[in-house]
C-alpha positions as CSV (number, residue, x, y, z in Angstrom):
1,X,67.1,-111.5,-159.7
2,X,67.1,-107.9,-160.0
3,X,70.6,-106.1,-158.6
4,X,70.5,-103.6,-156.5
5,X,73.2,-100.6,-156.5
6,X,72.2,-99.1,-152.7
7,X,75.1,-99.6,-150.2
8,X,75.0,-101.4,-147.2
9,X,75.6,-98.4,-145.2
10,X,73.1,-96.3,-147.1
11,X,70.7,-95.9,-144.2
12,X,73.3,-95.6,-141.8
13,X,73.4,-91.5,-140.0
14,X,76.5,-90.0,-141.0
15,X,77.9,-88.4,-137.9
16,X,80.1,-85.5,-138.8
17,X,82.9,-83.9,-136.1
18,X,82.2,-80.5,-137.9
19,X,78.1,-80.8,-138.1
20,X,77.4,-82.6,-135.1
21,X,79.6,-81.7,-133.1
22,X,82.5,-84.0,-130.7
23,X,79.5,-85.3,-128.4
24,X,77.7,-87.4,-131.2
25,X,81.7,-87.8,-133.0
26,X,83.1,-89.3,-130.4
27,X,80.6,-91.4,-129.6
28,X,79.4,-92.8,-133.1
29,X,83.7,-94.0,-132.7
30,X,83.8,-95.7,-129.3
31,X,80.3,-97.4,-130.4
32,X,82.4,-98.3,-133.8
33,X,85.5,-99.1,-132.5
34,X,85.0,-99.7,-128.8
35,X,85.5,-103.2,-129.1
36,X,88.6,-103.0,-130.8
37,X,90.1,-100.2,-128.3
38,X,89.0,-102.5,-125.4
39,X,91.6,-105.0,-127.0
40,X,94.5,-102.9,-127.6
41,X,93.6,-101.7,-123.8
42,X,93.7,-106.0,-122.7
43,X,97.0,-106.3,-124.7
44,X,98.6,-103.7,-122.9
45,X,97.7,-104.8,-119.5
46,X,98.4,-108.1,-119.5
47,X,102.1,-107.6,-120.8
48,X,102.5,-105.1,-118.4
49,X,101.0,-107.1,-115.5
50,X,102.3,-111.1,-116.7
51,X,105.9,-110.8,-118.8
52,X,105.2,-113.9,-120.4
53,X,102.1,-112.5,-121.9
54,X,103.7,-110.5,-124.4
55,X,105.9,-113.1,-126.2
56,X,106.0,-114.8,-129.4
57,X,105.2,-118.2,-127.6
58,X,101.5,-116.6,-126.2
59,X,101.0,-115.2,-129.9
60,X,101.7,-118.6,-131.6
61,X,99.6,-120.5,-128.8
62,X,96.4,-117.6,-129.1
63,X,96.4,-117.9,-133.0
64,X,96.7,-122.0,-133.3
65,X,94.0,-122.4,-130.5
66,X,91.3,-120.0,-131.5
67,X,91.8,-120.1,-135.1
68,X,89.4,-122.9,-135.6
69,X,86.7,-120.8,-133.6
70,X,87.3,-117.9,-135.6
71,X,86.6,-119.7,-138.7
72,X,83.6,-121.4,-136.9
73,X,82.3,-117.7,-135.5
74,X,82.7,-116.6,-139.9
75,X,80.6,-119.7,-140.3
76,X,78.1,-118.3,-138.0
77,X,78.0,-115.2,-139.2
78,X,77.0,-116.1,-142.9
79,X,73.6,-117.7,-142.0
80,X,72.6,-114.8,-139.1
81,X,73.1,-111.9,-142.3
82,X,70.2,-113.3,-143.7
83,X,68.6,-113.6,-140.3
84,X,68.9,-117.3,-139.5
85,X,71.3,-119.2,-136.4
86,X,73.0,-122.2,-137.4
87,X,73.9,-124.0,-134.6
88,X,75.6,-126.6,-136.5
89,X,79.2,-125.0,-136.2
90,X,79.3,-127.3,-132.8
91,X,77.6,-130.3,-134.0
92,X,78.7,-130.9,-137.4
93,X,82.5,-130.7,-136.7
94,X,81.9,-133.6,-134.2
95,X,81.2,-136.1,-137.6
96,X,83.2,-133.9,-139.7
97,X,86.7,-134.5,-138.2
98,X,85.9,-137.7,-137.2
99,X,85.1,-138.6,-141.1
100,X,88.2,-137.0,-142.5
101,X,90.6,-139.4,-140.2
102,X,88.0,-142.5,-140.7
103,X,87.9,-142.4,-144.4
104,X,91.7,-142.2,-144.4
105,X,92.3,-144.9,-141.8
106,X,89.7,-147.1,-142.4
107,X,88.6,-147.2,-146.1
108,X,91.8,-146.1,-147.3
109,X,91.0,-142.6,-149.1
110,X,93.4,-140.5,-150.0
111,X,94.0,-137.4,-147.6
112,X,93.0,-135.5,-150.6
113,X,90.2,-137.2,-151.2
114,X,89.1,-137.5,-147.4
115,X,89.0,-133.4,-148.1
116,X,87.0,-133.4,-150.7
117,X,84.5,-135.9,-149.6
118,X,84.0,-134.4,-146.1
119,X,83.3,-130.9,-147.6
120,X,80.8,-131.9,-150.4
121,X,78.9,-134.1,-147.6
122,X,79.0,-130.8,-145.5
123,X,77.8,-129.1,-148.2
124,X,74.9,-131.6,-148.7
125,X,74.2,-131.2,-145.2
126,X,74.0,-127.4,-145.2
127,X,71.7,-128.2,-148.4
128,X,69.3,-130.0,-146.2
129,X,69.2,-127.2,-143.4
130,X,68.8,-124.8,-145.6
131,X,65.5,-126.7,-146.7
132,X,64.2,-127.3,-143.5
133,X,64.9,-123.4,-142.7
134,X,63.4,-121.9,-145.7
135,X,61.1,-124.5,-147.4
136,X,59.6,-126.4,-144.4
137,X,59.5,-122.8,-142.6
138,X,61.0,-124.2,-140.0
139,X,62.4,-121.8,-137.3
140,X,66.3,-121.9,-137.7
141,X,67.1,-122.9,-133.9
142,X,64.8,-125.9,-134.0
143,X,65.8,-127.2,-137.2
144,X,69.9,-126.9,-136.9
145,X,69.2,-128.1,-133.0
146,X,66.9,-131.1,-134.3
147,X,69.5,-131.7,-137.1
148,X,72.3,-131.5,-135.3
149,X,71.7,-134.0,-132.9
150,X,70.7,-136.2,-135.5
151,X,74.4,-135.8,-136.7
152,X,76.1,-136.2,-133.2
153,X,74.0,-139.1,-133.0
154,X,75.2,-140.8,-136.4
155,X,79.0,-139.2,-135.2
156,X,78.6,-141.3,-132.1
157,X,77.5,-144.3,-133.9
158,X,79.9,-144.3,-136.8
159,X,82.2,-143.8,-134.1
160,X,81.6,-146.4,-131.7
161,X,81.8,-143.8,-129.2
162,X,85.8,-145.0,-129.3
163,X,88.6,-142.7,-130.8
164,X,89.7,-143.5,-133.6
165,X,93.5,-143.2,-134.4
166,X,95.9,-144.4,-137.1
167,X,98.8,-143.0,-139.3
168,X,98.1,-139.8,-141.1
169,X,100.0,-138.8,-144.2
170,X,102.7,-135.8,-143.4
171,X,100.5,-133.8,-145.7
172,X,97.6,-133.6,-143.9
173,X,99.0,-132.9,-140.7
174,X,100.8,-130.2,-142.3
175,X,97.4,-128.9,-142.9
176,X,97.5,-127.4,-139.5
177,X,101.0,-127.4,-138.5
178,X,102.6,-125.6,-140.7
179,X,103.9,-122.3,-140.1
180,X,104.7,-119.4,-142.2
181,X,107.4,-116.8,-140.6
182,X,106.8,-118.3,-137.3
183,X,102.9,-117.7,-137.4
184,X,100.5,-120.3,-137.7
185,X,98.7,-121.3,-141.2
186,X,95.5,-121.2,-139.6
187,X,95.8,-117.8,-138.9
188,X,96.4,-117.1,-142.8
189,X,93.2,-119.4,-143.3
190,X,91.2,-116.8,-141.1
191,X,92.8,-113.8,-142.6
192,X,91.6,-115.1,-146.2
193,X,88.3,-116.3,-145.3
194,X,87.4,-113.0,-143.8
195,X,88.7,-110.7,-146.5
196,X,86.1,-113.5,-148.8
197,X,83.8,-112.7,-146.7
198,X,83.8,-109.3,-146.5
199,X,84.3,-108.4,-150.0
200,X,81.0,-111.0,-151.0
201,X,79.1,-109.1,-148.3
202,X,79.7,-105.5,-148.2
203,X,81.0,-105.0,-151.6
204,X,78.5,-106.9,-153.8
205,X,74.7,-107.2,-154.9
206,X,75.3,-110.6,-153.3
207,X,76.1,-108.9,-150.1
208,X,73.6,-106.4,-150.2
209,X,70.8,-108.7,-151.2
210,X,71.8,-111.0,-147.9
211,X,71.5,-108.5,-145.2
212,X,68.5,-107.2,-147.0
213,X,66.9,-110.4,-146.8
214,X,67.9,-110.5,-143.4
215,X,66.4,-106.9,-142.4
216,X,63.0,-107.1,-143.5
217,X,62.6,-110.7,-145.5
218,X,58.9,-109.5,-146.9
219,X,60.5,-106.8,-148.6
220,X,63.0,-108.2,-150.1
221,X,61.1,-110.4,-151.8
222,X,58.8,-108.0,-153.3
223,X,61.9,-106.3,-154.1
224,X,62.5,-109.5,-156.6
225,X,65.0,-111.0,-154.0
226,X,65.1,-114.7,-153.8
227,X,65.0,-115.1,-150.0
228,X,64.6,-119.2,-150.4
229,X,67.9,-119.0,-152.6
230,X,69.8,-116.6,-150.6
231,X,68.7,-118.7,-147.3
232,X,69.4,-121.8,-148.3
233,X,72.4,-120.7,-150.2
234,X,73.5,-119.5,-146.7
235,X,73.6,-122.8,-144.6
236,X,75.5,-124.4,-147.5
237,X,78.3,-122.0,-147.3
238,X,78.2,-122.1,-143.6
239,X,78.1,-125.9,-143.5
240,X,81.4,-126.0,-145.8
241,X,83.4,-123.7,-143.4
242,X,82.5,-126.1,-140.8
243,X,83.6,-128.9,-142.6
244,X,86.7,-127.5,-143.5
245,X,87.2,-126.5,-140.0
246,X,86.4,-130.3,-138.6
247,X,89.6,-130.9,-141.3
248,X,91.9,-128.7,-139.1
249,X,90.5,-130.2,-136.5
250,X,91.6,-133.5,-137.4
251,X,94.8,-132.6,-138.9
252,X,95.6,-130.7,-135.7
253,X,95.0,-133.6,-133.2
254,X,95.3,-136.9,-135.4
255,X,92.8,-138.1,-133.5
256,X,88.7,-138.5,-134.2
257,X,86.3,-138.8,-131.0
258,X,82.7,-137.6,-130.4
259,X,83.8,-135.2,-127.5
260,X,85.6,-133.2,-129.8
261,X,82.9,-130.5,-130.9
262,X,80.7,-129.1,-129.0
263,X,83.7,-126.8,-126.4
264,X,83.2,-125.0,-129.7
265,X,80.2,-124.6,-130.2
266,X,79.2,-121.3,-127.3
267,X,82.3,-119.2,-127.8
268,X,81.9,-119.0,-131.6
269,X,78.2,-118.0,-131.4
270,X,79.4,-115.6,-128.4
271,X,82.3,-113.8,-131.2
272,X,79.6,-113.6,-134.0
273,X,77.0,-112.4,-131.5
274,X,79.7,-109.9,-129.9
275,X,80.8,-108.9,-133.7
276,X,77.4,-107.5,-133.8
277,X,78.5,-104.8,-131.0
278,X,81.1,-103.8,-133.1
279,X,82.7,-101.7,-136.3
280,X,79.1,-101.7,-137.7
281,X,76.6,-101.6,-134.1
282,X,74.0,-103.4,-134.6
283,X,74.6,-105.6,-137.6
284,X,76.6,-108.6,-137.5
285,X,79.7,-108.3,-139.6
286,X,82.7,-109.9,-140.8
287,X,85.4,-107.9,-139.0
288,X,83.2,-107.6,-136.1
289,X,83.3,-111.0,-135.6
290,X,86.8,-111.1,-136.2
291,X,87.5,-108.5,-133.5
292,X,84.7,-110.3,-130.9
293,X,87.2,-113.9,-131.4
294,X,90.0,-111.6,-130.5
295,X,88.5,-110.4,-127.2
296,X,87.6,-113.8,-126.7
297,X,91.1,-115.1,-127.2
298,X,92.9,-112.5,-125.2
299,X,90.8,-111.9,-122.4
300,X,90.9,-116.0,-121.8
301,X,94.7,-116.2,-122.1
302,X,95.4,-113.0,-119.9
303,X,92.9,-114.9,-117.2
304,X,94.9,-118.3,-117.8
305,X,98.2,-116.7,-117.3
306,X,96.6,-114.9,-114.0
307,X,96.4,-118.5,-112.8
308,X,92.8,-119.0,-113.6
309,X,90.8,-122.3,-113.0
310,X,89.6,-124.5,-115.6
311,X,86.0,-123.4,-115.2
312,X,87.0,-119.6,-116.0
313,X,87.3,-119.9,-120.1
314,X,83.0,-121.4,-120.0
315,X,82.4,-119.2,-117.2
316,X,83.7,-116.0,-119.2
317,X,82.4,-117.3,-122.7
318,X,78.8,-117.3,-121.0
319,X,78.9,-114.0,-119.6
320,X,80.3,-112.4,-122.5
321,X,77.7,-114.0,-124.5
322,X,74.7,-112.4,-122.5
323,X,76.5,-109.0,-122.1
324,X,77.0,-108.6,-126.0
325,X,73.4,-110.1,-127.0
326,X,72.4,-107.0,-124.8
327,X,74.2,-104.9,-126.1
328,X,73.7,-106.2,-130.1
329,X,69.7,-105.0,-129.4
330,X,70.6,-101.8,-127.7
331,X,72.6,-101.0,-131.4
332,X,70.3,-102.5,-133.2
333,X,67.1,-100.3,-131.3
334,X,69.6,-97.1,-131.7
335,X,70.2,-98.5,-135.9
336,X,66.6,-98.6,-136.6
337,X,66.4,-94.9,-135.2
338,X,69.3,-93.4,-136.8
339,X,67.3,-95.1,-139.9
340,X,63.9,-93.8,-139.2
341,X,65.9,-90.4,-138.9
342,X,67.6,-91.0,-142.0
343,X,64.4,-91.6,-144.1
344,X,62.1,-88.2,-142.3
345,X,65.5,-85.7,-143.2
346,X,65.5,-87.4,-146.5
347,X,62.0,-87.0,-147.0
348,X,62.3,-83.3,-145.9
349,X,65.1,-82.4,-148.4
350,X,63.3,-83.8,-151.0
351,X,59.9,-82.2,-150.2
352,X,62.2,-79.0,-149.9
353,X,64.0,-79.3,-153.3
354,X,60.6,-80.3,-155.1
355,X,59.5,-77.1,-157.5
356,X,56.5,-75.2,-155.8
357,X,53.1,-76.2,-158.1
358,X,51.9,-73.7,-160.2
359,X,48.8,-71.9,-159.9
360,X,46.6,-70.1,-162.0
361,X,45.3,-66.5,-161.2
């Protein structure tokens, strides 16, 4: 594989306050950093409107909840770089938790060993999506939707539909519970697979050669990119977040039943989907996603504490999922302009700078 040394952002139109003027500045920021403004702007009403909003107790409660969908939404993200949806992040924690409390309870596996187990079979899973996606040519929805209920279905069988319960080692359970200066480990878990994945994507050929395969797949691969690899390689690294999310899972409630799974399936696609809107319009990225989860997350518990019915959270995921798939293809029609505007002043400055031919009198 040949490496490439253009940057992510290089067709991306620089929008200067001096050149361009505030119009185009300040909007090139609130399409940038809307999102996150519309958070600080949530945070700020809700304390002001519900006292108990703005306590430690609603932090510790936001970050232990939707920390497992925040890592699911990163898991998301990986496989739509290269173009592809892997709905799997709701089906595959269904087995995955229920293995990593069955192989402890049942066969007698270590806890470390239960880990290990449950993320290389995830990762042999993600193996076999990946196949289906990119050998098979199989389009991504059908395959992880076929798959995946393949999987519920073996969850529900090795299952018995029946929870399954037993005694978990203190270690495992401090998998989840721990807490670090009063904040939840997950949180940390987050924190360090998103600075991962953001350094692998936006500051490495590995990175680069991802979202190109996802732009324009043809042309990556007559640019020497592996797009079977890179796809492929994709779902497994997806499919192992998952798994190791199904382990919090299962550390967290100590408890392995088939109904567990799929409440998380919508609002991570809706944070990876909304992440799209977001620090870089019309491309999903890491920190976009990290900022849709937290919309997500505050927006529910400001609605809970407002007294909100149980059918609000669903009810708000799904709307929020349509509004920011409409507004990912409005930045992603206004992206493919700002590059076809890129490319023609490109083209003019070099047409401009090229040396006049010479001519014979």
């Amino acid at each position: 594989m040949s490496k490439t040394s253009v940057k992510s952002t290089a067709l991306e139109q620089r929008v200067n306050l001096r050149e361009h003027g505030a119009g185009p500045w300040s909007m090139q920021i609130l399409t940038r950093y809307g999102l996150l403004l519309l958070c600080i702007v949530l945070v700020i009403f809700f304390s002001l409107t519900t006292p108990a909003f703005a306590s430690m107790l609603t932090l510790q409660a936001i970050l232990s909840s939707k920390s497992k969908i925040a890592l699911l939404a990163l898991a998301a993200t990986i496989p739509m770089i290269v173009g592809k949806i892997d709905l799997n992040v709701g089906f595959g924690i269904v087995l995955w938790h229920i293995l990593a409390i069955t192989l402890q309870v049942q066969y007698g596996f270590s806890w470390e060993f239960a880990v290990l187990t449950v993320l290389v079979l995830s990762a042999l899973y993600g193996l076999l999506n990946g196949i289906l996606v990119a050998l098979a040519d199989i389009d991504s929805f059908v395959a992880t939707l076929g798959s995946g209920t393949v999987i519920y279905a073996i969850a529900l069988w090795h299952s018995g539909g029946r929870q399954i319960v037993g005694d978990l080692p203190d270690a495992f359970t401090a998998i989840h519970h721990t807490e670090i200066a009063g904040i939840p480990i997950v949180a940390f878990y987050v924190l360090l697979v998103a600075v991962v994945l953001w350094l692998v994507t936006e500051h490495t050929p590995l990175g680069r050669c991802m979202y190109a395969v996802g732009g324009n797949p043809a042309a990556a691969r007559l640019n020497g990119i592996s797009v079977t690899r890179y796809t492929i390689g994709a779902f497994i690294a997806s499919s192992v977040l998952t798994g190791f999310t199904g382990v919090l899972i299962a550390s967290e409630q100590g408890v392995g039943q088939a109904s567990v799974g799929m409440d998380y399936l919508l609002p991570a696609l809706v944070g990876a989907f909304l992440g799209s809107t977001t620090i870089r319009p019309g491309r999903v990225n890491v920190w976009g996603t990290v900022v849709g989860i937290t919309v997500l997350a505050i927006g529910i518990a400001g609605i809970q504490q407002f007294g909100g019915d149980f059918w609000v959270e669903p009810l708000f995921n799904g709307v929020t999922l349509l509004l920011s798939i409409t507004i990912a293809g409005y930045a992603q029609r206004r992206r493919l302009l700002n590059q076809k505007a890129v490319q023609r002043s490109q083209a003019v400055i070099k047409k401009e700078s090229s040396p006049a031919p010479k001519t014979d009198i």
